[in-house]
VEXVEX-883759 format. One record per residue: x, y, z of N, C-alpha, C in turn; residue in one letter; residue number from 1. Coordinates in steps of 0.1 Angstrom, whole numbers. Example, Ala and Ser with C-alpha at 12.3 -4.5 7.8 and 13.67 -1.06 7.14 Angstrom:
<vexbas>
     n.X     n.Y     n.Z    ca.X    ca.Y    ca.Z     c.X     c.Y     c.Z   residu   num
     132     -57      78     123     -45      78     132     -33      78        A     1
     128     -22      71     137     -11      71     129       0      79        S     2
</vexbas>
This chain:
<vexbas>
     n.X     n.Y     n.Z    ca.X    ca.Y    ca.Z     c.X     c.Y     c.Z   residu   num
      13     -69    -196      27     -69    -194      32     -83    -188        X     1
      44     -84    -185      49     -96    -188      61     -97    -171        X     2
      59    -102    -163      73    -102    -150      75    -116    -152        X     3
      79    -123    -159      87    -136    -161      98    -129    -151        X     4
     103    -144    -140     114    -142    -138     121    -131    -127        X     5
     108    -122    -121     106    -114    -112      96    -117    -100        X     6
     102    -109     -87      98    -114     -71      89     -99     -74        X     7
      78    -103     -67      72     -96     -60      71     -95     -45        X     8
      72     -83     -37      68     -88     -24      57     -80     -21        X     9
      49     -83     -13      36     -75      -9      33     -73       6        X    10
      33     -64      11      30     -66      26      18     -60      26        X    11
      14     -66      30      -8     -68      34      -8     -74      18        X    12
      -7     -83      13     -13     -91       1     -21    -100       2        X    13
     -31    -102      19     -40    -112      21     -52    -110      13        X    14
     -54     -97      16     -69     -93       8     -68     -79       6        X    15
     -74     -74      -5     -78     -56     -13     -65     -51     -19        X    16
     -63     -44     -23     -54     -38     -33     -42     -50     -31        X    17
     -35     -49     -21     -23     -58     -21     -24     -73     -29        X    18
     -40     -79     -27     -39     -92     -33     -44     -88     -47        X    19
     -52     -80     -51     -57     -82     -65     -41     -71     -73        X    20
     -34     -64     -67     -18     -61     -68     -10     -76     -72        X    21
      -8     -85     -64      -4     -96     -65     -12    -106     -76        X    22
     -25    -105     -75     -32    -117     -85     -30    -112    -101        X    23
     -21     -98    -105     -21     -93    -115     -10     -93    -121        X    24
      -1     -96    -110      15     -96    -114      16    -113    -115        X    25
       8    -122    -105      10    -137    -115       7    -140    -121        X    26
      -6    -129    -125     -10    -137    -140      -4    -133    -152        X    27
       7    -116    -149      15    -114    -156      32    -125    -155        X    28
      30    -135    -151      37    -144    -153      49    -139    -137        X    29
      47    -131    -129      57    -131    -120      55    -141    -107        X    30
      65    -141     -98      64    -151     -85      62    -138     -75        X    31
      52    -143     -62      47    -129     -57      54    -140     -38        X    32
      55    -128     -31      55    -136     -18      46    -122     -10        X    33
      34    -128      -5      23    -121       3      26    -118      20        X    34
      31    -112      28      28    -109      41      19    -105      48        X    35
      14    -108      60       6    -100      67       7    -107      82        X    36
      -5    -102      87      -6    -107      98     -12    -121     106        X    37
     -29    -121      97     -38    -129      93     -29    -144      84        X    38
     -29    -154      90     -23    -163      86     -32    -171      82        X    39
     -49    -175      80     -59    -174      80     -62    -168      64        X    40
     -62    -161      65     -68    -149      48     -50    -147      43        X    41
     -40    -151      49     -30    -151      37     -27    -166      30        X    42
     -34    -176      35     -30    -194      34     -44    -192      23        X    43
     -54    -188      24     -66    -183      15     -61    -176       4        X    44
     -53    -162       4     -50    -156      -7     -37    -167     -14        X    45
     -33    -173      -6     -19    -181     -16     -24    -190     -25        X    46
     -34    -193     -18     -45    -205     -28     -51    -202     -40        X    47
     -55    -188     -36     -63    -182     -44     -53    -178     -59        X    48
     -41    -178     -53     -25    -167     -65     -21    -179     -70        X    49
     -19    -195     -65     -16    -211     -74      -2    -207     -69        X    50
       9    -219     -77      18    -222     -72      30    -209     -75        X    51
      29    -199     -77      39    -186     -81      40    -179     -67        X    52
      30    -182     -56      29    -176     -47      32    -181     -37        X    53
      36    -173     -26      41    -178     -13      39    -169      -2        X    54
      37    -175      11      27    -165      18      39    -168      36        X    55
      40    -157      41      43    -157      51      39    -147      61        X    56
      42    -151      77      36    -137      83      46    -127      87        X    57
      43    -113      88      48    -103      95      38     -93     103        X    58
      45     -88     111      35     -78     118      47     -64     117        X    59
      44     -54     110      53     -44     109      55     -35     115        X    60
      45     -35     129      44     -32     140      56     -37     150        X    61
      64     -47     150      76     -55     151      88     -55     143        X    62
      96     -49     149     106     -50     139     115     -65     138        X    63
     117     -73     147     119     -83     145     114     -88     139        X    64
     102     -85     136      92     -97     131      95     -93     114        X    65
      94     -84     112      96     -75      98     113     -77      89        X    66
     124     -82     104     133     -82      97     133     -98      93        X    67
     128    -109     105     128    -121     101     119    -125      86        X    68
     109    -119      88     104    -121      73     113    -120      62        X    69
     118    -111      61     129    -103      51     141    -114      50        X    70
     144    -124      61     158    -124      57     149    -143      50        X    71
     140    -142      51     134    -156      41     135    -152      29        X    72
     138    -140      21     137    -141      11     149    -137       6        X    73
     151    -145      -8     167    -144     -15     169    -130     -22        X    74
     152    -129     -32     161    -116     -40     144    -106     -40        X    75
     144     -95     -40     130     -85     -39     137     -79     -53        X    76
     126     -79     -63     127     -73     -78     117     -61     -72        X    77
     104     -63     -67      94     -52     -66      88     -53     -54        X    78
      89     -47     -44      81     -42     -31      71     -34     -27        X    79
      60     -37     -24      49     -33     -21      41     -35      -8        X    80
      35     -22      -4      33     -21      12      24     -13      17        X    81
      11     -19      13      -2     -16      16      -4     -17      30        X    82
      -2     -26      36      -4     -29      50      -6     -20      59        X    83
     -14     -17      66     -19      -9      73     -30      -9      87        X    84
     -24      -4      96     -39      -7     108     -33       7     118        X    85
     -46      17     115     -49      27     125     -59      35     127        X    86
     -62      42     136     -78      51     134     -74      64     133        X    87
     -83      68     128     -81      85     127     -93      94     133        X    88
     -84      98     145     -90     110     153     -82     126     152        X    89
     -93     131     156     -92     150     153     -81     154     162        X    90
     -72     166     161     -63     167     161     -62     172     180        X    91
     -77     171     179     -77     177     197     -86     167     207        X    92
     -84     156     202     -86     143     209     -77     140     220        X    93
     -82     138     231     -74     136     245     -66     125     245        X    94
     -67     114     233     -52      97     238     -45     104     227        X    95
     -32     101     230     -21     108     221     -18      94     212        X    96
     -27      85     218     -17      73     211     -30      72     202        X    97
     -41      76     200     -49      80     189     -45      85     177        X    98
     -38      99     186     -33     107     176     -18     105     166        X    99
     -14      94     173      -1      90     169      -3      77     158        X   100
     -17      76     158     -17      57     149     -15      59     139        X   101
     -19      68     132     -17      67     115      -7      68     111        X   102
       7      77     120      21      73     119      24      60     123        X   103
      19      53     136      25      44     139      21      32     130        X   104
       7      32     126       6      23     117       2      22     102        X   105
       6      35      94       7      36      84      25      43      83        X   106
      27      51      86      44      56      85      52      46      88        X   107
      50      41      99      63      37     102      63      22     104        X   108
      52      16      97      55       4      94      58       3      76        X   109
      57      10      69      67      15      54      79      14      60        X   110
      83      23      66      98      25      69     104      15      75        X   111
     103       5      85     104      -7      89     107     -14      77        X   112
      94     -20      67     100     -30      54     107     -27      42        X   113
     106     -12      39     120      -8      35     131      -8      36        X   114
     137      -6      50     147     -11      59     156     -22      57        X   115
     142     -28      61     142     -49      60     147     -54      48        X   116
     143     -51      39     138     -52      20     153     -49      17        X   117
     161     -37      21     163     -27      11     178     -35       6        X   118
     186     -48      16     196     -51      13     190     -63       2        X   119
     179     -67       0     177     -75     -10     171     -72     -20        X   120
     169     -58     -22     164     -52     -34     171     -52     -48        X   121
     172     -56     -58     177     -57     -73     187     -41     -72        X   122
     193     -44     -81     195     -25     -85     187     -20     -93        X   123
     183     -28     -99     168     -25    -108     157     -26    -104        X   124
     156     -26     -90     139     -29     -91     132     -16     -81        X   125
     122     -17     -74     113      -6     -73     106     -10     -59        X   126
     104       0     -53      94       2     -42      79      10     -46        X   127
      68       6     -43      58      16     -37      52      16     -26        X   128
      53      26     -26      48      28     -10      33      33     -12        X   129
      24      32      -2      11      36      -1       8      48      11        X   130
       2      57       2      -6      72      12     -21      72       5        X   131
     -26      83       7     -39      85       3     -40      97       0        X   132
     -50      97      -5     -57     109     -12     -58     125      -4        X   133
     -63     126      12     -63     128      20     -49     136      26        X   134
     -41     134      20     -25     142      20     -29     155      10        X   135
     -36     151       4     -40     168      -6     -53     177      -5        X   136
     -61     171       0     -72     172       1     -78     168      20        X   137
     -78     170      29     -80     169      39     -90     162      43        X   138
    -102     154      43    -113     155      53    -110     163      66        X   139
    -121     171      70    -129     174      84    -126     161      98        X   140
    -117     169     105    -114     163     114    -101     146     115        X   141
     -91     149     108     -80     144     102     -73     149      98        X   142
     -65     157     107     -55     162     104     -45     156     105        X   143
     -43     147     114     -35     135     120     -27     129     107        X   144
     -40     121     104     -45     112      93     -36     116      78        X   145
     -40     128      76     -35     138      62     -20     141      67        X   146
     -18     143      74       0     147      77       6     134      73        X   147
       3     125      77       8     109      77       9     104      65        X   148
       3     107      55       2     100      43       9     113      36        X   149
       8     128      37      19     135      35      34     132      40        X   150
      37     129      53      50     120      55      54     109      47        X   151
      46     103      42      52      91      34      53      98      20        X   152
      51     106      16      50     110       1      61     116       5        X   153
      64     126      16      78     130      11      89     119      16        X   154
      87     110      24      97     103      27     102      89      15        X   155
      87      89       7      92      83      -6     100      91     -19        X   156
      98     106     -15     106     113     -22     124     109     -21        X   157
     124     111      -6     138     115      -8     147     101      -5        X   158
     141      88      -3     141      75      -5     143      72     -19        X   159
     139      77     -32     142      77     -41     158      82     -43        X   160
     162      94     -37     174      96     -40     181      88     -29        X   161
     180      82     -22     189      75     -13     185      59     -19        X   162
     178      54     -25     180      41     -34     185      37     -39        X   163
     186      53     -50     188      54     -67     201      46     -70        X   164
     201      39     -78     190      34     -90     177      30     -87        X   165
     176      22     -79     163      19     -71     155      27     -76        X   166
     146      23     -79     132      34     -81     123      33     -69        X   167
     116      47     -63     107      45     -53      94      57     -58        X   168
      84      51     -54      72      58     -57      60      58     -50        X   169
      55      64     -51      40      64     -40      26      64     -46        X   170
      18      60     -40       5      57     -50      -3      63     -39        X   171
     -15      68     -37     -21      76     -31     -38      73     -37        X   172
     -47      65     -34     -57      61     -37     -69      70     -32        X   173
     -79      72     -38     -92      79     -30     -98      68     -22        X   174
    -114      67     -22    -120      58     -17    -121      46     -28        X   175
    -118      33     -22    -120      22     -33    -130       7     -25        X   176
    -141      10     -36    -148      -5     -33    -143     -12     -35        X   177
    -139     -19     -19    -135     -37     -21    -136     -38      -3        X   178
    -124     -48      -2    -125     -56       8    -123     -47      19        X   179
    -116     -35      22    -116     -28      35    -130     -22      37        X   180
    -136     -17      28    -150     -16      31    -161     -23      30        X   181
    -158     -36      24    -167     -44      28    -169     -54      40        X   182
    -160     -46      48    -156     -55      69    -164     -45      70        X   183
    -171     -33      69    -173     -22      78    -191     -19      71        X   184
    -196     -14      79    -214     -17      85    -216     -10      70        X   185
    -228     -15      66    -237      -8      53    -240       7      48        X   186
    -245      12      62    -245      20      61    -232      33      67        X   187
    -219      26      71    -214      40      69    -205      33      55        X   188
    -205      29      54    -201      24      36    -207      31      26        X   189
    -220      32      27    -230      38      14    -226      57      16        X   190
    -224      57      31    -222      73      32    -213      77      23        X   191
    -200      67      32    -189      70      21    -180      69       8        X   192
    -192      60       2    -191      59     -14    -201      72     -22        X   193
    -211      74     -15    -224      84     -20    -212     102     -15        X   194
    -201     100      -7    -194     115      -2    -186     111     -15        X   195
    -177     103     -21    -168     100     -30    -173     103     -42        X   196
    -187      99     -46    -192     105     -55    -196     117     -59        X   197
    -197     126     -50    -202     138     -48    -188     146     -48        X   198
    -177     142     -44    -167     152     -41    -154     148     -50        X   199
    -156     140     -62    -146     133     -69    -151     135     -85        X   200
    -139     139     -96    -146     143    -106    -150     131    -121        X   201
    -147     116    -111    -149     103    -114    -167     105    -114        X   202
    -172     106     -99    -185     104     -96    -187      89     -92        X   203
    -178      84     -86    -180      69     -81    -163      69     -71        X   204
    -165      58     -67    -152      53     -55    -146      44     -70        X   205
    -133      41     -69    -127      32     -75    -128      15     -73        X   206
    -121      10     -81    -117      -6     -81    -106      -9     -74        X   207
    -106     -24     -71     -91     -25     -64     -85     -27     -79        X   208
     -89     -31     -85     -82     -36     -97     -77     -27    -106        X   209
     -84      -9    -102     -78      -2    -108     -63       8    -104        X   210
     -64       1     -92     -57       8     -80     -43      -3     -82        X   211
     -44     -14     -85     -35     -26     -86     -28     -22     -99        X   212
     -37     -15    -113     -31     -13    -125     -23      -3    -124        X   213
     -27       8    -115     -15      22    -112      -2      15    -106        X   214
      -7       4    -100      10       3     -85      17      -7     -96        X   215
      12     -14    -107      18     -21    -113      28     -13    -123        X   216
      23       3    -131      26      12    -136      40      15    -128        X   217
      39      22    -115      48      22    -106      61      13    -106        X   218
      53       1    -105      63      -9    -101      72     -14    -117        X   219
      67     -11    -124      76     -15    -136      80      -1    -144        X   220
      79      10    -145      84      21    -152      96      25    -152        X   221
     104      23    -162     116      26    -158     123      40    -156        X   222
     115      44    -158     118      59    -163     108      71    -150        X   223
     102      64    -144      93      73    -133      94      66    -119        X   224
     102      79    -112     108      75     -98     106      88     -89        X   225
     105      84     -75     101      99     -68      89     106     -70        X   226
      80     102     -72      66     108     -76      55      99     -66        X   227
      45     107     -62      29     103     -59      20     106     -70        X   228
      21      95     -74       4      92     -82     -10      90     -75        X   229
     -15     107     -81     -34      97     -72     -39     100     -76        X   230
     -42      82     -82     -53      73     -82     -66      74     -77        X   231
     -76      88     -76     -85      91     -69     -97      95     -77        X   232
     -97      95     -83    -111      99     -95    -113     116     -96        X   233
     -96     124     -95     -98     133     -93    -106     139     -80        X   234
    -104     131     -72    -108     140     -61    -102     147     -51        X   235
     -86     150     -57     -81     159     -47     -79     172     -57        X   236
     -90     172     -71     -91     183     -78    -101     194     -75        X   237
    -112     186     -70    -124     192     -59    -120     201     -52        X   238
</vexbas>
């Protein structure tokens, strides 16, 4: 496909889905602007995307920080917002602020750059938001975790009708080999590619690259709004 002439924005587009998201849409001819936090791995990813690309920071943990980013840019065709930082503990874990991360840094930093975004959004253009797999299918001991990525599915729902025309959508990924799991030790990696295999009706973890071809699906359909797609190898059919 072809985005001549179309902005991408990406929040977490330094490295894993968000950048190989971004390295897909320039080579489909669009201009991408990358956020994150890491100013380090996004001056790396801008190098890596050539002159279509442009890289700045945000922490969406800030809402200043989130609105100042936003107000650098003139026009958002497509928005995307991988970005993410929290841990997931069991639901009877004694720090509340444990129990609260995956909202605080998966929910409600979406809601933040939607916010930000939303007066520069096209009337034509599109949001996706990112949940997981895990909103349908639970793991053992994440309950937290699974509510959280269910909050953003419905809150991408009814964001859809509060856009509209705007299209908004959600992508919901299983386990995917790339760069978040390749920061993290060998062996709880192998566990959790060898559990994805076993509990998924793929029999392997995904690609970033295949996970980039759904959000791009997303991001350009004109006709499919309000929906979670997941991208999991069938493993919330298990």
């Amino acid at each position: 496909m072809r985005y001549d002439d179309k902005t991408l924005v990406v929040i977490g587009g330094g490295s894993g889905i968000g950048l190989a998201t971004a390295k897909a849409f320039v080579e489909g001819g669009g201009r991408v602007v990358i956020g994150g936090r890491s100013l380090d791995r996004l001056e790396a990813a801008r190098e890596r995307l050539g002159p279509n690309a442009r890289a700045a920071a945000i922490d969406v943990f800030d809402p200043a920080s989130t609105a100042a980013f936003f107000d650098r840019i003139d026009r958002v065709d497509h928005l995307f917002t991988p970005a993410a930082a929290y841990t997931i503990a069991p639901f009877d874990h004694p720090d509340e602020a444990a129990l609260a991360s995956p909202f605080d840094g998966k929910f409600w930093g979406q809601v933040r750059c939607v916010r930000a975004a939303a007066p520069k959004l096209s009337p034509d253009g599109s949001v996706v938001l990112m949940s997981g797999a895990a909103s349908a299918r639970p793991p053992k001991g994440a309950a937290l975790y699974a509510a959280a990525n269910g909050a953003i599915e419905a809150f991408g729902r009814g964001l859809a009708v509060d856009l509209a025309p705007i299209r908004v959508n959600v992508i919901a990924p299983g386990t995917i080999d790339g760069d978040l799991w390749a920061r993290r030790p060998a062996q709880v990696r192998d566990a959790a590619f060898a559990g994805q295999a076993a509990a998924s009706l793929a029999g392997r973890p995904g690609t970033e690259a295949e996970i980039a071809q759904a959000v791009l699906f997303l991001l350009t359909n004109g006709f499919t709004t309000g929906t979670t797609l997941f991208a999991d190898g069938g493993y919330s059919l298990r």
